[in-house]
GUBA-990020 format. One record per atom (N, C-alpha, C): residue number from 0; residue in three letters; atom name; x, y, z negated. Coordinates in Angstrom, 3 decimals, always signed. Layout:
// residues N
NUM,ALA,CA,X,Y,Z
...
// end
This chain:
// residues 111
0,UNK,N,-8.505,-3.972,+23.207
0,UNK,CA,-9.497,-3.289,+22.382
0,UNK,C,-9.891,-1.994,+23.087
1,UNK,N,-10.724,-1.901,+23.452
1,UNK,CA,-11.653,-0.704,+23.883
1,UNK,C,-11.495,+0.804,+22.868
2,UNK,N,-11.515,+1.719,+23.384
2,UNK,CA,-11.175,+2.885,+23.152
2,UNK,C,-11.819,+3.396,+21.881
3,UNK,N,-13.245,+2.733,+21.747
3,UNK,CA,-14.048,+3.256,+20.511
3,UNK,C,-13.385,+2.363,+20.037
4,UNK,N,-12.979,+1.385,+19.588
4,UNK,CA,-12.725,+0.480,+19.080
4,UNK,C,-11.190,+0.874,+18.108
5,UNK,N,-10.863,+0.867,+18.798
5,UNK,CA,-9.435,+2.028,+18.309
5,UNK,C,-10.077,+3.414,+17.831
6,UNK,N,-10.499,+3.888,+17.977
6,UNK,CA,-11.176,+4.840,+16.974
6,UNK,C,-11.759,+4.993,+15.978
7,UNK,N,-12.454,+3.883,+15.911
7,UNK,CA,-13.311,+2.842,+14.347
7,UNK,C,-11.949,+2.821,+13.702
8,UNK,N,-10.943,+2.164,+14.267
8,UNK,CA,-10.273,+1.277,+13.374
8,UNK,C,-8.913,+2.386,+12.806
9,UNK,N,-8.587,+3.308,+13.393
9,UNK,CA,-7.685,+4.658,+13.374
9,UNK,C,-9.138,+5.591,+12.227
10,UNK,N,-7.969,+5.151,+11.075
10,UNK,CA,-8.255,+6.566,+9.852
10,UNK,C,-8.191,+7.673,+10.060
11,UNK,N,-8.740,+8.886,+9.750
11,UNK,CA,-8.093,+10.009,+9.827
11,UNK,C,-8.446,+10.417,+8.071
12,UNK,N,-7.271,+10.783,+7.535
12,UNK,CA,-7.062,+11.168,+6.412
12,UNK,C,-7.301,+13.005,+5.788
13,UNK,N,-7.690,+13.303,+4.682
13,UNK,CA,-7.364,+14.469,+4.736
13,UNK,C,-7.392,+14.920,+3.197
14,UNK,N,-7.028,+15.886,+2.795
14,UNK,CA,-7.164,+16.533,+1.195
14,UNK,C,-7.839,+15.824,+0.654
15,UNK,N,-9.182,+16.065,+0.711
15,UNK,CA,-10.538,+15.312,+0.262
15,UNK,C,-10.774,+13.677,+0.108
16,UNK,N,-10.416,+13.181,+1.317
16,UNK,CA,-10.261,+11.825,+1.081
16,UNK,C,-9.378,+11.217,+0.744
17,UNK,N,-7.838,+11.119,+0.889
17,UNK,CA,-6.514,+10.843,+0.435
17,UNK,C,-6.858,+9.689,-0.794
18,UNK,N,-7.333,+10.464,-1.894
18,UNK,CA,-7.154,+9.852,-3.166
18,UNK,C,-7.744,+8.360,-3.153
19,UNK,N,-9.697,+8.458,-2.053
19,UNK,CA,-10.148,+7.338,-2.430
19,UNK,C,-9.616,+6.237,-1.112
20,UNK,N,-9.149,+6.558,-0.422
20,UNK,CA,-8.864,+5.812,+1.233
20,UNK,C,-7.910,+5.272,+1.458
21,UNK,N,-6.335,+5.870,+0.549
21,UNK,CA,-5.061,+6.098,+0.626
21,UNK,C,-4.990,+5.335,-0.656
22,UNK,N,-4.770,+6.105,-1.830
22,UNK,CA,-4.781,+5.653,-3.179
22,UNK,C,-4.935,+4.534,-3.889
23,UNK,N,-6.372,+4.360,-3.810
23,UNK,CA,-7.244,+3.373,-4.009
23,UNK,C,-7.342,+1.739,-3.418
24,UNK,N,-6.679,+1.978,-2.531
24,UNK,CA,-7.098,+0.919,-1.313
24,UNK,C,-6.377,-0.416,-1.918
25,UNK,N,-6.839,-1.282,-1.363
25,UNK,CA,-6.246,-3.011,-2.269
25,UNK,C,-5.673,-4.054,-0.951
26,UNK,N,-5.665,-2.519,-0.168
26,UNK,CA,-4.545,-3.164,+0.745
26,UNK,C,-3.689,-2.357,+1.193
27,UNK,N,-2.043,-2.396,+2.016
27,UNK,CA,-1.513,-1.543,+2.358
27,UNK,C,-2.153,-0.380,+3.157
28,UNK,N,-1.544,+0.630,+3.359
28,UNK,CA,-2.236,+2.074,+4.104
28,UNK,C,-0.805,+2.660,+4.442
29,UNK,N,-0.949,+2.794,+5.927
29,UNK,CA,-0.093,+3.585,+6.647
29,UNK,C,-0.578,+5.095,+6.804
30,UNK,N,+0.208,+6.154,+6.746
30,UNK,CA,-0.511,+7.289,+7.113
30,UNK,C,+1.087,+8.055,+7.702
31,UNK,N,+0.681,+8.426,+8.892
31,UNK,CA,+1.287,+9.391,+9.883
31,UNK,C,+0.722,+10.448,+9.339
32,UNK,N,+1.537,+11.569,+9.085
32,UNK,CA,+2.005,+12.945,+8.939
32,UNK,C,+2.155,+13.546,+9.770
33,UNK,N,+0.990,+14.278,+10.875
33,UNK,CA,+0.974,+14.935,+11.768
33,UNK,C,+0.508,+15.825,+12.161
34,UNK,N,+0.747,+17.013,+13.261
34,UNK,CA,+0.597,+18.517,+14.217
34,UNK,C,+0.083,+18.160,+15.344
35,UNK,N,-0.989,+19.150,+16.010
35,UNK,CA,-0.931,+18.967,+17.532
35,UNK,C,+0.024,+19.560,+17.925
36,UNK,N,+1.260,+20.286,+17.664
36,UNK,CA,+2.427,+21.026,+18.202
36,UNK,C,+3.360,+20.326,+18.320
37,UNK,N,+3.390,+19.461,+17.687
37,UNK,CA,+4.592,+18.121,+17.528
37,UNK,C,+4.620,+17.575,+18.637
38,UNK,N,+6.035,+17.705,+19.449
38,UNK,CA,+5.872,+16.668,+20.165
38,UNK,C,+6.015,+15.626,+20.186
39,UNK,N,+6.858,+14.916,+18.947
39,UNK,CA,+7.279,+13.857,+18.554
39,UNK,C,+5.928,+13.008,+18.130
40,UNK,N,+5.055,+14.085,+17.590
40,UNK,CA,+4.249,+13.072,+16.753
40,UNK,C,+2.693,+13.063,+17.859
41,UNK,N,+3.008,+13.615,+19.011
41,UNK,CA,+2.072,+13.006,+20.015
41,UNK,C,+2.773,+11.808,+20.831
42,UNK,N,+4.049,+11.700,+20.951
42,UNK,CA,+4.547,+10.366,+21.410
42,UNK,C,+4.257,+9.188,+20.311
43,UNK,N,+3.953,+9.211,+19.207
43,UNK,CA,+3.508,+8.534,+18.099
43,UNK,C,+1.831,+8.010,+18.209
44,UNK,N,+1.249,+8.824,+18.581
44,UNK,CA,-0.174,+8.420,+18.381
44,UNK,C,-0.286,+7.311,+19.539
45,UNK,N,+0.370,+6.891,+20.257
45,UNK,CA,-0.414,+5.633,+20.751
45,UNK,C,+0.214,+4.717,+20.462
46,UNK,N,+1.059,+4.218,+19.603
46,UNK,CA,+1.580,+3.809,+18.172
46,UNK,C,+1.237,+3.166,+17.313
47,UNK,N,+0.545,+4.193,+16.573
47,UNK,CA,-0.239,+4.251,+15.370
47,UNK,C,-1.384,+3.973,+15.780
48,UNK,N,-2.179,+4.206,+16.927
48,UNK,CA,-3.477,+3.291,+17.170
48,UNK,C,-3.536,+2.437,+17.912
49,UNK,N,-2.681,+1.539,+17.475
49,UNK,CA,-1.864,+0.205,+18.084
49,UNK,C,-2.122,-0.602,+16.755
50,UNK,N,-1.818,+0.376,+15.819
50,UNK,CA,-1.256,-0.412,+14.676
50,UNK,C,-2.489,-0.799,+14.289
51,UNK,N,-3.473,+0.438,+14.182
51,UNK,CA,-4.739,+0.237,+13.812
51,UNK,C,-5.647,-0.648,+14.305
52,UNK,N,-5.483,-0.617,+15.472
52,UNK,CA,-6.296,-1.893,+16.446
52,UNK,C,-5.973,-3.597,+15.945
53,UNK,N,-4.500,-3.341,+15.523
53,UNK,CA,-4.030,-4.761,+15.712
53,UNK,C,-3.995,-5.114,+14.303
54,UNK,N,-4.188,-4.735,+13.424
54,UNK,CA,-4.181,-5.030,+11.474
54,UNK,C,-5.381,-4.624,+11.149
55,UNK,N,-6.626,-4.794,+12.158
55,UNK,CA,-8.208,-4.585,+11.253
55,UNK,C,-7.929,-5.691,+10.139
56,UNK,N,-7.992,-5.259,+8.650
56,UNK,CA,-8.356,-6.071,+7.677
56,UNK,C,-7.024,-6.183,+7.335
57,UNK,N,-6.108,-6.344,+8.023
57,UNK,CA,-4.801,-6.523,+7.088
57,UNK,C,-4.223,-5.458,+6.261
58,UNK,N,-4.473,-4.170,+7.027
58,UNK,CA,-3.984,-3.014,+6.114
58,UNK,C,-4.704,-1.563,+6.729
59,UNK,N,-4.679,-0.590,+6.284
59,UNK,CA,-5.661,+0.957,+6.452
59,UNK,C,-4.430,+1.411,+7.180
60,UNK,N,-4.339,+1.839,+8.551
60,UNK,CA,-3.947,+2.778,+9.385
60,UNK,C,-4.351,+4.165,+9.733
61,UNK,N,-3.810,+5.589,+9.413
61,UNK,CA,-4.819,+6.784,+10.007
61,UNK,C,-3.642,+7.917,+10.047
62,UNK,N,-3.998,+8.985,+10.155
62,UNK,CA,-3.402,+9.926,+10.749
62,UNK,C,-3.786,+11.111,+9.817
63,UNK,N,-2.751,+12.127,+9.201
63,UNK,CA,-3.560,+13.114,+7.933
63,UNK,C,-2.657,+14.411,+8.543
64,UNK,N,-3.824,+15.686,+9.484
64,UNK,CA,-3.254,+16.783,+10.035
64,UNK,C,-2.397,+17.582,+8.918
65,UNK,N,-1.135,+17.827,+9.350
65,UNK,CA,-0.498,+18.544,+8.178
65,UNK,C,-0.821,+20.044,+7.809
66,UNK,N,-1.212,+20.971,+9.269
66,UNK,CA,-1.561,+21.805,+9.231
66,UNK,C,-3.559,+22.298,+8.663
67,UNK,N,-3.949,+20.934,+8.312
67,UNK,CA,-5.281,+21.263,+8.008
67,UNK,C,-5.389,+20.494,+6.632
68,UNK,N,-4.400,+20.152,+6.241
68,UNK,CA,-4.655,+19.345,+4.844
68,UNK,C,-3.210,+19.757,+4.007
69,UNK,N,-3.068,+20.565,+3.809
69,UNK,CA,-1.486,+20.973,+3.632
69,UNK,C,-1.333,+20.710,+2.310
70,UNK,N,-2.471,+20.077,+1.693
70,UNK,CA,-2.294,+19.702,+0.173
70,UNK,C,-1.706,+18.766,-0.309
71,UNK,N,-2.371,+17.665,+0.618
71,UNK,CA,-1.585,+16.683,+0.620
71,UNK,C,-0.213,+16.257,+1.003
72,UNK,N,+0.109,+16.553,+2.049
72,UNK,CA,+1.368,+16.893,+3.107
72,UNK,C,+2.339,+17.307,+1.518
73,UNK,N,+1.645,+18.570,+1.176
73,UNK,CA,+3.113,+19.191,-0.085
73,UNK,C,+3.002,+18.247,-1.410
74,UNK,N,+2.090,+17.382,-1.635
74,UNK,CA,+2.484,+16.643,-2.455
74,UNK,C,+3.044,+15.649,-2.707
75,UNK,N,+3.180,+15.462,-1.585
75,UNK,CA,+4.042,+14.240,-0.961
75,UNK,C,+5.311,+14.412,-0.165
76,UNK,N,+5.840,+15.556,+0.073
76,UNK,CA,+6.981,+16.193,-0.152
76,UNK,C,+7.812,+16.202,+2.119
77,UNK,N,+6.178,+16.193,+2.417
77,UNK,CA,+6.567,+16.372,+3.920
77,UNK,C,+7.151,+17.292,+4.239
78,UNK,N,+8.519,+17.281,+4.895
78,UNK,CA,+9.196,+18.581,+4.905
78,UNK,C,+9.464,+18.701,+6.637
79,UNK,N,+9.451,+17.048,+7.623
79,UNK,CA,+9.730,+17.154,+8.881
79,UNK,C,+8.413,+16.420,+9.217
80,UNK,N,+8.289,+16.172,+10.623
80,UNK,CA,+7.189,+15.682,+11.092
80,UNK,C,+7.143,+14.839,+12.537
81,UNK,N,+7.355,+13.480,+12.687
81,UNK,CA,+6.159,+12.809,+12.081
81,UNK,C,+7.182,+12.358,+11.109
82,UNK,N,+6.216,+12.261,+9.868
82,UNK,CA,+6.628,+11.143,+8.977
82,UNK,C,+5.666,+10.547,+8.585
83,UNK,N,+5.758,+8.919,+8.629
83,UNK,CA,+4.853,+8.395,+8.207
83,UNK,C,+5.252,+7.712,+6.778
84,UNK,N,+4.252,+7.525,+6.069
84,UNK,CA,+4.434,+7.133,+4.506
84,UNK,C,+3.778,+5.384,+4.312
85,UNK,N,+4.156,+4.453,+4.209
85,UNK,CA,+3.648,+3.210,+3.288
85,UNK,C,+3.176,+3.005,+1.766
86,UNK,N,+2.123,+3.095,+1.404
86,UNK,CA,+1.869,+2.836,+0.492
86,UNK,C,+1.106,+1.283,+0.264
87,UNK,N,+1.424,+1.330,-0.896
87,UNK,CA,+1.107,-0.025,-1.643
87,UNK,C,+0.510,-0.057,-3.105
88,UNK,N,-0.967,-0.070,-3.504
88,UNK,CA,-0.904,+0.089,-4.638
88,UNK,C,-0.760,+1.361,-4.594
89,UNK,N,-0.807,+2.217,-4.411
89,UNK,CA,-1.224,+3.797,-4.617
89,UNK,C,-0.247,+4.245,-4.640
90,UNK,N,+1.394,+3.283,-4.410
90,UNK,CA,+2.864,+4.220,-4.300
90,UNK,C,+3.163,+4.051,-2.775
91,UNK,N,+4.326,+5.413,-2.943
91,UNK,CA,+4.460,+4.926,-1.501
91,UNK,C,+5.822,+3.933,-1.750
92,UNK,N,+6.117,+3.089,-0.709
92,UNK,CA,+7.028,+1.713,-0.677
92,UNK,C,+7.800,+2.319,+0.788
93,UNK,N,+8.093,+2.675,+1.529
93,UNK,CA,+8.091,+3.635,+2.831
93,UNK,C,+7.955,+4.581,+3.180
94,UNK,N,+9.249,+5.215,+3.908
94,UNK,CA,+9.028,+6.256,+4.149
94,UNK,C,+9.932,+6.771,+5.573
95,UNK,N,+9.294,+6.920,+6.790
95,UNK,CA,+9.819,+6.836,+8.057
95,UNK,C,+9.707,+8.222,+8.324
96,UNK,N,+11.326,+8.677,+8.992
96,UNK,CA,+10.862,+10.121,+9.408
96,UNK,C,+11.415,+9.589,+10.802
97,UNK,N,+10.653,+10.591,+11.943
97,UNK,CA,+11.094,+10.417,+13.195
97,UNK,C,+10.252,+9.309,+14.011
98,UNK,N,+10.006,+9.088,+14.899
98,UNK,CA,+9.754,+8.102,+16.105
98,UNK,C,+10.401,+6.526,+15.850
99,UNK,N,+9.770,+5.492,+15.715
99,UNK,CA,+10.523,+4.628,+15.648
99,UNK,C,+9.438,+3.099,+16.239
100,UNK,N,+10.020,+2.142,+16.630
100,UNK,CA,+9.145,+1.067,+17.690
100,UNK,C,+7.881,+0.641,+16.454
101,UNK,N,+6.956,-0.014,+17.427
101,UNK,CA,+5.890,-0.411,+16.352
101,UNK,C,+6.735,-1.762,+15.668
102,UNK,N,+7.492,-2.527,+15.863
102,UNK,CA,+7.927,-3.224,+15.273
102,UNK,C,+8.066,-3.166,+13.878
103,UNK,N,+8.863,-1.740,+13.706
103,UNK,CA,+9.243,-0.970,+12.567
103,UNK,C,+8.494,-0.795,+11.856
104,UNK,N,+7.084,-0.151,+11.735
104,UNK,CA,+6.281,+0.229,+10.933
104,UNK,C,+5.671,-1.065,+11.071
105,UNK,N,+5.440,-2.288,+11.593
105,UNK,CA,+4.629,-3.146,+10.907
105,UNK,C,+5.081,-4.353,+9.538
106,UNK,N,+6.931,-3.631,+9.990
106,UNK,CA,+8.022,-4.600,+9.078
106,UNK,C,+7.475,-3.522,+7.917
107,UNK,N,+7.670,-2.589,+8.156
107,UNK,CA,+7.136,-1.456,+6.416
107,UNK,C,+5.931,-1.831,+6.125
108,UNK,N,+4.906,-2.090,+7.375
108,UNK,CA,+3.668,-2.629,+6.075
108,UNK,C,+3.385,-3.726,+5.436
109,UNK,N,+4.548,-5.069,+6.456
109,UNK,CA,+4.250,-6.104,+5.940
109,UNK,C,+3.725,-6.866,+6.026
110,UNK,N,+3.098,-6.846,+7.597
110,UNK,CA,+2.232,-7.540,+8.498
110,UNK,C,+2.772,-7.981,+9.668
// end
């Protein structure tokens, strides 16, 4: 998959959208909890737009800056980073802190 292509398909989440993108959705939604300071969670992003490339239609993949959406991040009780969250049905079902193979997060979404 070509680079735009992975970019179409890689969410980026934020305050504002969360509720209808995340929430709402009638299919699973992965969302990484991430910093550009992180180094953990820049070894993550080619990852996560892996995931996105490879589950068009099976489930919502994206990325929600913690430092620019901090609303969300505290309502959801991000305290380390990366963490990524699974939701299902508007709960979360998952909850990964740390670096872990794509294997892992596609067994949490279920695909």
């Amino acid at each position: 998959m070509s680079n735009s292509q992975t970019t179409q398909a890689l969410h980026q989440f934020t305050d504002d959208n969360f509720a209808a993108e995340v929430l709402a959705s009638d299919v699973p939604v992965l969302v990484d909890f991430w910093a550009d300071w992180c180094a953990p969670c820049r070894m993550l992003t080619p990852v996560i737009e892996n995931l996105a490339a490879d589950h068009v239609g099976q489930a919502v993949v994206g990325k929600l800056h913690v430092d620019e959406n901090p609303q969300t991040a505290s309502q959801h009780g991000i305290n380390s980073i990366p963490t990524v969250l699974v939701f299902k049905g508007g709960e979360v079902v998952e909850r990964i802190v740390g670096v872990q193979p794509q294997k892992r997060y596609e067994q949490a979404l279920g695909v």
